[in-house]
N, C-alpha and C positions, 0 to 999 in steps of 0.2 A: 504494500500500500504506500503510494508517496506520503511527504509529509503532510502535505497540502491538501483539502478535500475542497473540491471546484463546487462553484455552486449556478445554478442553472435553476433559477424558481419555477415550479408549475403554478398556475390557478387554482389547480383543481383542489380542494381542500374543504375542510368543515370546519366553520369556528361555532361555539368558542374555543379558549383553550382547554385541550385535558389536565386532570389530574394526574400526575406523574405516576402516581400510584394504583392506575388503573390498566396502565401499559403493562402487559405480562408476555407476550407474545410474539414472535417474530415471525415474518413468514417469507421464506423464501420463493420468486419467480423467477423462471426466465421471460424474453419482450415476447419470443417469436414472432418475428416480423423479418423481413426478407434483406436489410441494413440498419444499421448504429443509428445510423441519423433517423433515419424514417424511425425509429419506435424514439430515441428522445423526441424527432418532434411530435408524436403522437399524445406523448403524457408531459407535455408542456402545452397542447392546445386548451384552449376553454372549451374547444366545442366535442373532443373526444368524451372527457369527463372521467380520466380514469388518469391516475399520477401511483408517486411510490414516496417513499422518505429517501431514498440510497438507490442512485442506481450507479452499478460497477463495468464502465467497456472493457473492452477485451485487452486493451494493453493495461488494466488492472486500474483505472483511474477509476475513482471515484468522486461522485456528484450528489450533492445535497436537494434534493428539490421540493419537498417538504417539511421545515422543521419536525421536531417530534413532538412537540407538544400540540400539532394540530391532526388530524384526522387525515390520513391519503384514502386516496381513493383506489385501491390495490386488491381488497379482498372480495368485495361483493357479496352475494350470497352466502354466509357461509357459514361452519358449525365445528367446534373442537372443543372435547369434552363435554360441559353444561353451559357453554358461550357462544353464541349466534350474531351474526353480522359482524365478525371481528376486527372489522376499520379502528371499530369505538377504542378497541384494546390491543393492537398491534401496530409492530413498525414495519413496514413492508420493503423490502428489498426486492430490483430489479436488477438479474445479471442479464448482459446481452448475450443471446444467444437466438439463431434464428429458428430452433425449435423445428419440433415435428412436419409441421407442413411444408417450411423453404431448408428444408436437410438439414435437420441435429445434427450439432456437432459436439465435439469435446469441449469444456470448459477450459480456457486457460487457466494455466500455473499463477500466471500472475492474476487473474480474477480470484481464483482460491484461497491465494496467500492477502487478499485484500480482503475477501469475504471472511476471512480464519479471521482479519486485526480488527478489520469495523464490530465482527459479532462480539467477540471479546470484550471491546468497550461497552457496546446497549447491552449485555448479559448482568454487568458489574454493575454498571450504571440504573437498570431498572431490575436488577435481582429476579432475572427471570429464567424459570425452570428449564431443566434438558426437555422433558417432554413436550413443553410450551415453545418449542421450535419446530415450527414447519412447513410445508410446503405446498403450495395453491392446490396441488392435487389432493393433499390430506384434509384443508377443511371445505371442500367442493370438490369431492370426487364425483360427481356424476356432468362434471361440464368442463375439468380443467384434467390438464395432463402433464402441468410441469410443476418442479424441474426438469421432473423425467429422470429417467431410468440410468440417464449418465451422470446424474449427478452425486457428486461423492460423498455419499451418507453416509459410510463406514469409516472413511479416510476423517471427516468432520468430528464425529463422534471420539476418536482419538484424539483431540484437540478439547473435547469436553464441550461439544455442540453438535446439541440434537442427542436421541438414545440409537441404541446398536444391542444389538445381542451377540453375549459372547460365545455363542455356540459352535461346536466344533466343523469346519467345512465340513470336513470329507463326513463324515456321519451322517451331516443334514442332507448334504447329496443321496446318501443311500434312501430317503424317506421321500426323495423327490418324484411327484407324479403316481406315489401308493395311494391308493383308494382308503377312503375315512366314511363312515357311516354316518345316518344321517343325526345321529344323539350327537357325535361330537363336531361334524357341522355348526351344529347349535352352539356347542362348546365352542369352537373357536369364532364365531363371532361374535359369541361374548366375552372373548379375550378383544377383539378386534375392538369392542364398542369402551373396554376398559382403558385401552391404549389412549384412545379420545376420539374418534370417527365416529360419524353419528351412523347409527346402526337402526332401524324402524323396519317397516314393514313392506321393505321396497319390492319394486316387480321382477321379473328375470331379469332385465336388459340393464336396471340400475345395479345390481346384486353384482352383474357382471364387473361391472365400473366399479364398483367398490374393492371387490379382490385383486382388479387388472390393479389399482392403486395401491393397494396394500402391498403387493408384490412390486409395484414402480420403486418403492419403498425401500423394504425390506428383502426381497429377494430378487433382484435383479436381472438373476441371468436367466429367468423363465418368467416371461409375463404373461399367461392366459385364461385368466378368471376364472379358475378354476381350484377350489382346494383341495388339498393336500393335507398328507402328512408330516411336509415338512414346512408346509405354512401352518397348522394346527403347533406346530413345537415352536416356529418361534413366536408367534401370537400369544400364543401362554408364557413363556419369557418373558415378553415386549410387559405384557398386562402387568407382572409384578413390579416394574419398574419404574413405571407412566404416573 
């Protein structure tokens, strides 16, 4: 991270100011959009309506565009744990990355090593929990899909940002794509709903999105909405820790 954090205001924002002490939250985006410029200038227009607090380019700069004590406009719809519309309670961070539609790509080093110092600071500064970090697809999983799947949740989590399960690969590999019955189905999404994903009574097609997320997540190298038994092991992990 330089020393220097560039600042580049958006409109977009809610006053009044928050209470400091209501910020618990951090969530990580990517822009996806198809260049740098085209998504800043998108969450600096007024008439988009969507901004962030922090967005970091790819040569690892970072940009302030909404104070924190005001509301961005970053999360939208959305639910983690017993908290809904989490604008009110989160600082929203955007890394550039053109995302799934104009070809995912890798995160840079230097976005990582920026994203490691910024989170560092608002972790300390609003004393906010490993599990109270995450990602657009964790509290709107049924319309959002980033970070996505490349992004380094395990590598973070060694840094003491965000949770991880310390479960052994090669083991969980062996439990990968074995069939689980439908009692502990149940079970593990009430591991999943303990984590903090809002968990209800959704149809096949959201149920789908919720596991394809889960696994965006937590198991990376197989996304197909579909559970396991080695998503059932670490969802009960995950639960004890959240």
């Amino acid at each position: 991270m330089t020393n220097k954090i560039g600042i580049y205001y958006s409109p977009n924002f809610t006053t009044p100011a928050r209470n400091k002490k209501n910020i618990k939250y951090i969530v990580f985006h990517y822009t996806g959009m198809s260049s740098e410029t085209k998504a800043i200038s998108r969450l600096t227009d007024v008439k988009s309506k969507v901004s962030c607090h922090y967005f970091i380019k790819k040569s690892g700069e970072i940009i302030l565009m909404v104070p924190e004590k005001y509301q961005a406009w970053h999360a939208g719809i959305s639910n983690w744990k017993k908290d809904s519309f989490l604008n009110r309670s989160s600082i929203g961070i955007e890394i550039s990355n053109k995302g799934h539609r104009f070809g995912y790509e890798n995160y840079s080093k230097k976005q990582i090593l920026s994203l490691i110092k910024l989170s560092r600071l608002l972790i300390k500064k609003f004393k906010i929990k490993s599990s109270n970090i995450v990602g657009h697809s964790d509290i709107s999983f049924d319309r959002k899909v980033d970070p996505g799947e490349k992004f380094p949740w395990k590598f973070l989590s060694k840094k003491k940002i965000g949770i991880w399960h310390q479960l052994h690969k090669e083991k969980l590999r062996k439990l990968r794509k074995k069939k689980i019955t439908e009692v502990q189905k149940r079970q593990c999404l009430n591991f999943i709903k303990k984590i903090g994903y809002l968990v209800k009574k959704n149809n096949k097609k959201n149920k789908i999105k919720l596991f394809k997320n889960f696994q965006r997540r937590f198991r990376q190298e197989l996304i197909n909405g579909i559970l396991d038994k080695e998503c059932l092991i670490i969802a009960e992990k995950l639960s004890k820790i959240s």
